[in-house]
C-alpha positions as CSV (number, residue, x, y, z in Angstrom):
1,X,84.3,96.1,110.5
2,X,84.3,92.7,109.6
3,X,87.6,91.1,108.9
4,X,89.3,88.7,106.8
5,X,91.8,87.0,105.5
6,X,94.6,87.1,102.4
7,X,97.1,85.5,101.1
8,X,99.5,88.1,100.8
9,X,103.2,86.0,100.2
10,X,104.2,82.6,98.7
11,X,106.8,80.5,98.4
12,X,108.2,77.0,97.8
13,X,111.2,74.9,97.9
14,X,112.8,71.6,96.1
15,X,115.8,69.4,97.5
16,X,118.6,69.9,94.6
17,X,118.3,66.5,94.1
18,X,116.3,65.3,90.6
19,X,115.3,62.1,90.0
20,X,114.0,61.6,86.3
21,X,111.8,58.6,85.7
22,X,115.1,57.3,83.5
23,X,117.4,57.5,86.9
24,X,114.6,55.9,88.7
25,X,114.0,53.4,86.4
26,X,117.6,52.9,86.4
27,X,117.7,52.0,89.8
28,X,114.5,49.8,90.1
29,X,116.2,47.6,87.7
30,X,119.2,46.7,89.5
31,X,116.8,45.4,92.1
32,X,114.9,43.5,89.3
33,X,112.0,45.6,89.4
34,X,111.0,46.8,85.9
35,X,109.8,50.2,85.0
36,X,110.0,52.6,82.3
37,X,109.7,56.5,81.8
38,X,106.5,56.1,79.7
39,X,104.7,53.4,82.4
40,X,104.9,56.0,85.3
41,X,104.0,59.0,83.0
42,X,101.1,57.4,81.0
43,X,99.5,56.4,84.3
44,X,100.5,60.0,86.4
45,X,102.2,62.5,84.4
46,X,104.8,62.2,86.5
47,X,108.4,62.6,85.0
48,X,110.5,63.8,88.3
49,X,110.7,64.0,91.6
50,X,113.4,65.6,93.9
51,X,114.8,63.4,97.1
52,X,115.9,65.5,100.3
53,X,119.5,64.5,101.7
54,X,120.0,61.6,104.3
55,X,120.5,65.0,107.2
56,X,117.9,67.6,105.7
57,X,114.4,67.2,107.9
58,X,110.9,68.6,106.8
59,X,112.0,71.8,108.8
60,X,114.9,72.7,106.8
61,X,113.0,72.5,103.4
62,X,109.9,74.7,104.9
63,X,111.6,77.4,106.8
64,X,113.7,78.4,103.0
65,X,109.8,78.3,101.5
66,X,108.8,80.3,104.5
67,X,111.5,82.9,104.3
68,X,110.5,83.4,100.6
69,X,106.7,83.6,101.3
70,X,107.6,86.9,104.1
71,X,110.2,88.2,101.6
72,X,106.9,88.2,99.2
73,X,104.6,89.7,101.9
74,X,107.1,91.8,103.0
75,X,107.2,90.9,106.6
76,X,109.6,90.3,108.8
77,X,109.9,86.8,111.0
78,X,109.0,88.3,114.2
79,X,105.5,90.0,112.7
80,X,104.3,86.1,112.5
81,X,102.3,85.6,115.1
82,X,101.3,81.9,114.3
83,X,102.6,79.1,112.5
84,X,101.2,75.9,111.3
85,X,103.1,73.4,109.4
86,X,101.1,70.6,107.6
87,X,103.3,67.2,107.4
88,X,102.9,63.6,107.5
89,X,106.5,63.5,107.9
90,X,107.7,65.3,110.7
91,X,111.3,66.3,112.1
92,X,110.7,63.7,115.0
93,X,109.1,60.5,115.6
94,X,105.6,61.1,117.0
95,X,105.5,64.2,115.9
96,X,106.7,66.1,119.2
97,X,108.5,68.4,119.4
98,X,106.2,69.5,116.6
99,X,107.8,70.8,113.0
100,X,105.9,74.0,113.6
101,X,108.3,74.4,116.7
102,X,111.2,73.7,115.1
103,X,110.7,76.4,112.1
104,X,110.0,78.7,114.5
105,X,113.7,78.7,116.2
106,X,115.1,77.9,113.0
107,X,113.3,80.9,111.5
108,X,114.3,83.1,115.2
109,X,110.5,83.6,115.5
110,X,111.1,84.5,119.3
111,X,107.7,86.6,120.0
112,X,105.6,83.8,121.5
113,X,103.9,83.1,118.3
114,X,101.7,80.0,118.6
115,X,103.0,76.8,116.3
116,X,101.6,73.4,115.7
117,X,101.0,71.0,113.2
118,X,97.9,69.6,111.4
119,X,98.2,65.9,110.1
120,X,95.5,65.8,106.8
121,X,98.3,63.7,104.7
122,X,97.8,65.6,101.3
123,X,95.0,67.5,102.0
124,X,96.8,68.8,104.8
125,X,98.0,72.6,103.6
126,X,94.2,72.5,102.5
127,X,92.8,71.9,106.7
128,X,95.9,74.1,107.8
129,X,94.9,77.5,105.4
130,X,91.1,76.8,106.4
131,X,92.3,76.9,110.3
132,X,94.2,79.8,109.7
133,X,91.3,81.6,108.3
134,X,89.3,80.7,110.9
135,X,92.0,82.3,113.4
136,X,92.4,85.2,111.8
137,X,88.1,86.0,111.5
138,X,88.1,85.5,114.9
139,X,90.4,88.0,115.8
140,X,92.6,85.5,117.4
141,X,95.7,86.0,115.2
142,X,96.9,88.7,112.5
143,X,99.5,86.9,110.4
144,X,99.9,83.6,110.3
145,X,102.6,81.6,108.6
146,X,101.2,78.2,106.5
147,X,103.5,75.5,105.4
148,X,102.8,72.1,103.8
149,X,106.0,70.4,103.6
150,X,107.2,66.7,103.3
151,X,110.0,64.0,103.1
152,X,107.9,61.2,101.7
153,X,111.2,59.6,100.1
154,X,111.6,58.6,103.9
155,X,108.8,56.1,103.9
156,X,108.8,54.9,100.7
157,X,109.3,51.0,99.9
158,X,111.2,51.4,96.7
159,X,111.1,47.3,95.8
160,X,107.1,48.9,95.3
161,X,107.2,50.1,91.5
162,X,103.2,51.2,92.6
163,X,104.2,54.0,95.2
164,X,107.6,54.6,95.2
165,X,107.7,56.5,91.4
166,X,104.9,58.3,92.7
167,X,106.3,60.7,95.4
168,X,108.7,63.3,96.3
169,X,110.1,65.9,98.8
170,X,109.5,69.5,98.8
171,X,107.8,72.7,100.8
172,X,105.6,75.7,100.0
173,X,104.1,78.2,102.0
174,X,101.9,81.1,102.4
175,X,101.8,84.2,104.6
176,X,97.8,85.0,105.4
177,X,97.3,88.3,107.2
178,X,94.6,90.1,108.5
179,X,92.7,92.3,105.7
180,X,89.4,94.1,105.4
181,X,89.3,93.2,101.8
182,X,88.0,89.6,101.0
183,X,90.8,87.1,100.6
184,X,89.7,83.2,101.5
185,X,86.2,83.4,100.5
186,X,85.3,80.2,101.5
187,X,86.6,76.7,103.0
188,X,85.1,73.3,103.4
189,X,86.3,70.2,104.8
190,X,85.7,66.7,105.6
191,X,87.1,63.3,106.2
192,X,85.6,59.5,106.2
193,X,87.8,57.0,108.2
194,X,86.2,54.2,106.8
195,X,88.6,54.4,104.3
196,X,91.5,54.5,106.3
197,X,93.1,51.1,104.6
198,X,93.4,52.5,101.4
199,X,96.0,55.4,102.2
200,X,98.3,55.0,105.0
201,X,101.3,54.1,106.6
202,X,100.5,51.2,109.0
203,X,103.3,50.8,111.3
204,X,102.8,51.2,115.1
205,X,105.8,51.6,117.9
206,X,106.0,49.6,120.9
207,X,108.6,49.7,122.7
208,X,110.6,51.9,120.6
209,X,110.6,48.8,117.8
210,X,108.0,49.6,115.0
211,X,105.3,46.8,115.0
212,X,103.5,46.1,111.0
213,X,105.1,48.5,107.8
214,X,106.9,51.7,108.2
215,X,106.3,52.1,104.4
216,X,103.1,54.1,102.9
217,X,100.3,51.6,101.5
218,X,98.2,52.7,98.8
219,X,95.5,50.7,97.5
220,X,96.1,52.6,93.9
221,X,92.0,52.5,92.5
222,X,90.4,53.1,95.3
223,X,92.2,56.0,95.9
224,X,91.6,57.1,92.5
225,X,87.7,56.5,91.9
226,X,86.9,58.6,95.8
227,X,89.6,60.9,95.0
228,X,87.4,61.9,91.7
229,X,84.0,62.1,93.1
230,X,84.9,63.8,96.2
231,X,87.2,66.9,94.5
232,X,84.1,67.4,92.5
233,X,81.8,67.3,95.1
234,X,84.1,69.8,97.6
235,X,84.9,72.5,94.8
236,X,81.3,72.7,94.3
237,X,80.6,73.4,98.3
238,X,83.0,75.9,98.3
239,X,81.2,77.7,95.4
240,X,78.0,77.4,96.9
241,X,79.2,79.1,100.1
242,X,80.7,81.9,98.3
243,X,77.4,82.3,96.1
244,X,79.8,81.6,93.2
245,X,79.9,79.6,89.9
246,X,82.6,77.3,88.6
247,X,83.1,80.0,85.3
248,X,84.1,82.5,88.1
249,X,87.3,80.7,89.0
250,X,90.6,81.8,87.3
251,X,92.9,78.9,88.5
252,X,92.0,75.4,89.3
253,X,95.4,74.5,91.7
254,X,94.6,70.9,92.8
255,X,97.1,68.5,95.1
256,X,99.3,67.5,92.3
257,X,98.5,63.6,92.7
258,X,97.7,62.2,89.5
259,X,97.0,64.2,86.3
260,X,94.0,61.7,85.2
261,X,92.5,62.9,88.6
262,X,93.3,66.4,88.1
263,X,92.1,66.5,84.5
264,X,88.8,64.7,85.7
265,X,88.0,67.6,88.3
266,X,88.5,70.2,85.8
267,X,86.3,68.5,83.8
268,X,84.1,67.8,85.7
269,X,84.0,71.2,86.8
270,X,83.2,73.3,83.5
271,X,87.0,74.5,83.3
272,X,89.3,74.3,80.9
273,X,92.4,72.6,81.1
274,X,94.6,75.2,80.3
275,X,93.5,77.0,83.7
276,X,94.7,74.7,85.4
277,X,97.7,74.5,87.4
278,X,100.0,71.6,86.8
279,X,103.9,71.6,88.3
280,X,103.2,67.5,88.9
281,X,105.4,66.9,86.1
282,X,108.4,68.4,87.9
283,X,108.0,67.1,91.6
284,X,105.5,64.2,91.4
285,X,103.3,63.9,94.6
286,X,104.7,65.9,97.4
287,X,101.4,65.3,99.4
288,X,100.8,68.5,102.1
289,X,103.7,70.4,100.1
290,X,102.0,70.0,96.7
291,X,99.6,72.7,96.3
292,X,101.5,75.5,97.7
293,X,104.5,74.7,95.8
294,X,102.2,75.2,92.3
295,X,100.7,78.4,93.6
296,X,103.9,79.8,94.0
297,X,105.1,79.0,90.8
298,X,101.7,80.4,89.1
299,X,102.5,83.7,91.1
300,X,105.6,84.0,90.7
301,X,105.6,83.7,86.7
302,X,102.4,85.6,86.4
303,X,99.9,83.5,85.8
304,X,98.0,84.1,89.4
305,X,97.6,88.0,89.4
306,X,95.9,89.8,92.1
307,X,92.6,90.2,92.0
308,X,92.1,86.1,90.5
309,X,90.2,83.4,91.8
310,X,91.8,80.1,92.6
311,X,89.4,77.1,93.6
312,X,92.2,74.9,95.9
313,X,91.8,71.5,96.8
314,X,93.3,68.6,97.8
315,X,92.3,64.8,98.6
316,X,94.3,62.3,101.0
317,X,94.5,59.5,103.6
318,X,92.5,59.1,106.5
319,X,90.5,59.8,104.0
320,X,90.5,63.4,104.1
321,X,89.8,66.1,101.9
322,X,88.7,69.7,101.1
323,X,88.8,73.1,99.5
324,X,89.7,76.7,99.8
325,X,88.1,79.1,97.3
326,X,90.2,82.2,97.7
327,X,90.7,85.7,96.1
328,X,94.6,87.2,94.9
């Protein structure tokens, strides 16, 4: 019997914390940096974002969207028997002990289950759901715990009107488990570090004193015209694998970047806009945290039933990007 793999419980989480492009712009101004509600939305679609506290890590916003995913699949902790977490910014410097690790003891996982993290940047929920796919077809692993979730506010230079409206923190999650009904249909990733420059944080330690910017760097059109071509490009892959067509899909759920982009790949793609899923607006970019936390909220007020198609897809630094085409 051939098996597969399913997406059988979601869920997602926001820092208390909003920050309205009015407050922000609020803000930027006593540092002389000007900036207005309608600049950052006209350019993003961005109205809010939420900031984590100065003591809550990455871990602490993904294990409450983990709990809520296994309350949805109905599992308990312990029944996970692998956890990735897809971050770019992790509990610790240098990424060890990883986030994966520490979810687990926060979440009392004490079975043995696997954990580690994948670093894709925003497309990194994307890599983590296709590696968990892969685990699960191989018999390796029965139910495995996904989580994209971020602190970007942490490396943000906010005297940088360009990146710092853009981003904020937040987690969502999935549960995949073992079925021997069709669930992720198909996956396709790929990356070009020739473009590393254009998205990236480009601080190194030495010595324990950080050498260059701890800040993230984005070269704001570049991004923009490969993000576009290479979204359209993936989605279509994924289609082709599954011996599918772009009318098939029910729900478009994109890493909630930039509405122009996400508008463009619709577009581009046959599909109407109003089946596409949009919580950018509410959170602005949350990079690896981003699409999980708006197919929760599709789920969870209806929109996604079971039995759907979602195309997924997400594009990020290093540059990396890909797609999941998946079935409710």
């Amino acid at each position: 019997m051939t098996t597969y793999s399913k997406i059988v419980g979601t869920g997602s989480y926001l820092p208390p914390k909003l920050v309205s492009n009015q407050e922000l712009g609020a803000q930027l101004a006593e540092k002389g940096i000007e900036t207005s509600h309608e600049w950052i939305f006209s350019r993003s679609g961005i109205a809010a974002r939420h900031y984590a506290d100065a003591d809550v890590q990455s871990s602490d916003l993904a294990v409450v969207a983990a709990k809520q995913a296994l309350d949805m699949a109905r599992m308990q902790a312990n029944d996970i028997d692998l956890i990735i977490v897809a971050t770019s910014t992790p509990d610790h410097f240098g990424g060890f002990p990883s986030t994966a690790c520490i979810v687990q003891q926060k979440l009392s996982i004490t079975n043995g289950a696997a954990a580690f993290d994948v670093q894709a940047v925003c497309s990194g929920f994307v890599y983590a759901v296709s590696i968990a796919d892969s685990m699960i077809k191989t018999g390796a692993h029965k139910n495995v715990l996904v989580i994209g979730t971020e602190v970007f506010s942490r490396i943000l230079n906010f005297e940088d009107r360009t990146t710092c409206v853009l981003f904020g923190d937040g987690a969502g999650a999935v549960v995949l488990r073992a079925s021997s009904e069709p669930g992720i249909l198909a996956t396709k990733l790929h990356a070009d570090g020739r473009y590393k420059e254009i998205l990236c944080v480009p601080g190194r330690v030495n010595g324990g004193v950080v050498e260059g910017s701890a800040f993230l760097h984005m070269d704001g059109q570049a991004v923009f015209k490969l993000a576009v071509s290479m979204l359209e490009k993936v989605a279509n892959e994924a289609l082709q694998l599954a011996g599918m067509e772009p009318s098939e899909i029910d729900w478009l759920i994109p890493h909630q970047a930039n509405i122009r982009i996400m508008q463009s790949t619709a577009r581009k793609l046959g599909l109407d806009i109003g089946r596409m899923v949009v919580t950018l607006d509410q959170h602005g970019n949350t990079s690896a945290a981003s699409i999980p936390l708006a197919l929760d909220q599709a789920v969870r007020d209806g929109r996604v039933k079971p039995g759907h198609i979602i195309m997924m897809e997400g594009v990020g630094g290093g540059f990396a990007w890909g797609a999941i085409l998946a079935r409710m």
